[in-house]
C-alpha positions, 0 to 999 in steps of 0.5 A: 650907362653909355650904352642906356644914354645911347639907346634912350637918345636913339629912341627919342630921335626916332620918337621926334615927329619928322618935319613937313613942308606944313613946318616950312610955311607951306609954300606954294612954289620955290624961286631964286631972286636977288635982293636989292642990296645984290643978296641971293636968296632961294624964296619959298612963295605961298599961292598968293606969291607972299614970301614965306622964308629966304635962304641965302644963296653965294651967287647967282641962283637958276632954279631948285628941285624939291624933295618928295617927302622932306621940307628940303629943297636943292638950289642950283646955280646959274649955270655954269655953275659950280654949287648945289646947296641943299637946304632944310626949309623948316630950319633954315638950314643948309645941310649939304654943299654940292661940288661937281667933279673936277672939269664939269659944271652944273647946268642949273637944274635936278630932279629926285628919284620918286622915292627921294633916296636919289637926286639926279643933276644936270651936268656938262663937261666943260670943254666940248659942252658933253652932257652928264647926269650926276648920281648922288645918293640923298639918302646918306649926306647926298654923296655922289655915287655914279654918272652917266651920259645925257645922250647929248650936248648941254643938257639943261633941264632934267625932269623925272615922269611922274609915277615911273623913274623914268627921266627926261632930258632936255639937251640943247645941243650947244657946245659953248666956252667954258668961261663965257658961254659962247656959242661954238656949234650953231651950224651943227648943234643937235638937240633932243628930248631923251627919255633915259633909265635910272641908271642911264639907257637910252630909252626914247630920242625925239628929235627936230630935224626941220628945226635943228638949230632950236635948243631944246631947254626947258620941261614941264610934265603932265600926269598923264605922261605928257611931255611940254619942251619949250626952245630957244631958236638960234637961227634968224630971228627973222624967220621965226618957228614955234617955241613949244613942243609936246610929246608923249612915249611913241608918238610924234612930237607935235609943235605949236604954232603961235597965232599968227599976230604972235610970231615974233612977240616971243624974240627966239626966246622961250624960257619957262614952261608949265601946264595949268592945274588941269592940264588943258592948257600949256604955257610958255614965258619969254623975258626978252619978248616980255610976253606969256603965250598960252596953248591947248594941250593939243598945241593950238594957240590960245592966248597970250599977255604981255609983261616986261621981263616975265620967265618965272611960270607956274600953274595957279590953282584958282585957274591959269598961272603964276608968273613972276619977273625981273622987277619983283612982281608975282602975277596971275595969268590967265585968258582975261590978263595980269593980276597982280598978286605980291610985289618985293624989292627983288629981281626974281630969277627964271624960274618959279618950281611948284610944289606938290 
């Protein structure tokens, strides 16, 4: 009788229709915020910006990676952080805590192998700022299996190429202290964008010599294998140098230069970046500068719009981008201005990661 009980359970487990992002709302984008009672939460955004769930986050979240085939997402803190929660979107659920080894801390960013089996994480040691990407394996319970070196200091971002299982890598090449982020290197960093192998070969390394001291942060990547990496310059903010780059496998990188009049509007600081729907146009966002600055995807200036404390970008599917900020405004960019779109009581963190 145990074993029919067993059996029929099994089969009806197996007969259960299996959950979707249609059953999580079907959001649009994912983005971290805190609340005005000082609450985190990871939103899921529909198009429109309009808030479809809120799942609860223990401090501070960063950014989140979406499963390929499951209403799942996974929350990274702010780096450095110690926490990766991973959260079942159509049940409001957490199903997995993330811990990194002992002396490491996450860097605020992951990316999944295509077929989702794999999550890979972005990871430092905390003392000397060496560079890991964390193997865990989300097919069973997401338990951390392997590890190797991003090829770098402080790798930040961590994307995968679409269609491959090729993963690249953003490291800033910044050794900072442990507790506060201090910066301890500036007059030797030296960041890359590498292209490394599933299990961790180095494949390609771009690097900026005329602009050592640019960290290379932030990713966002075409279809077609084009590769958008937005910089924070850590040089004199006097002597300002482009903060977007574009590269494609064996070919040089190609940097772009704002127009003129837009030199200093971005403050050093670049701190999302996305291409629109079409991939014709690239932008990049700057909080400190309060401004969007947008690009061809050959690297010629286009245009720009001014927002306090914008970061938050994503690409809009009527045209141009979302952008979401510091003060709870979900906006729509584009070459004629902002649209507003939703506003809420949060203060929406960095980054704004689409779905689909």
């Amino acid at each position: 009788m145990k074993r029919r009980a067993f059996l029929a359970s099994l089969a009806a487990a197996c007969a259960a229709p299996a959950l979707s992002w249609a059953d999580a709302g079907s959001p649009a984008y994912l983005a971290a915020a805190r609340a005005a009672d000082g609450a985190y939460a990871l939103y899921g955004l529909s198009a429109a910006g309009a808030p479809l769930f809120a799942q609860p986050l223990p401090a501070r979240g960063h950014a989140a990676t979406a499963h390929p085939t499951r209403p799942e997402a996974v929350a990274f803190a702010r780096r450095p952080g110690t926490y990766a929660l991973v959260i079942d979107c159509a049940r409001g659920q957490t199903v997995a805590r993330l811990t990194p080894p002992a002396g490491r801390q996450f860097n605020g960013h992951g990316t999944f192998s295509e077929d989702g089996a794999t999550l890979f994480t972005s990871e430092v040691v905390a003392e000397g700022s060496a560079g890991r990407i964390g193997v865990w394996d989300a097919a069973r319970g997401y338990r951390r299996v392997a590890e190797f070196a991003s090829n770098g200091l402080g790798p930040h971002e961590i994307r995968r190429l679409p269609g491959t299982e090729i993963l690249v890598v953003a490291n800033g090449g910044i050794q900072t202290d442990p507790s506060d982020r201090t910066p301890l290197n500036l007059e030797e960093m030296r960041p890359n964008l590498s292209y490394l192998s599933a299990s961790g070969a180095v494949l390609e390394v771009v690097e900026l010599p005329e602009i050592w001291q640019n960290s290379i942060r932030h990713l966002a990547l075409g279809a077609d294998g084009l590769v958008a990496f937005a910089m924070q310059w850590q040089g004199d903010l006097s002597e300002p140098v482009p903060l977007l780059g574009l590269h494609r496998r064996g070919a040089a990188p190609i940097l772009a230069e704002p127009a003129p009049a837009e030199l200093f509007a971005m403050q050093g600081y670049a701190g999302s970046v996305a291409f629109a729907a079409d991939l014709g146009t690239v932008a990049i966002t700057s909080p400190r500068g309060g401004r969007v600055q947008a690009f061809s995807a050959a690297g010629a200036p286009l245009w720009s719009v001014a927002r306090a404390d914008v970061c938050g970008l994503g690409p809009c599917a009527g045209g141009g981008f979302v952008t979401t900020d510091g003060q709870g405004l979900v906006a729509r960019v584009t070459e004629g201005g902002l649209t507003p779109l939703q506003g809420a009581p949060v203060a929406w963190d960095n980054h704004l990661i689409a779905l689909g």
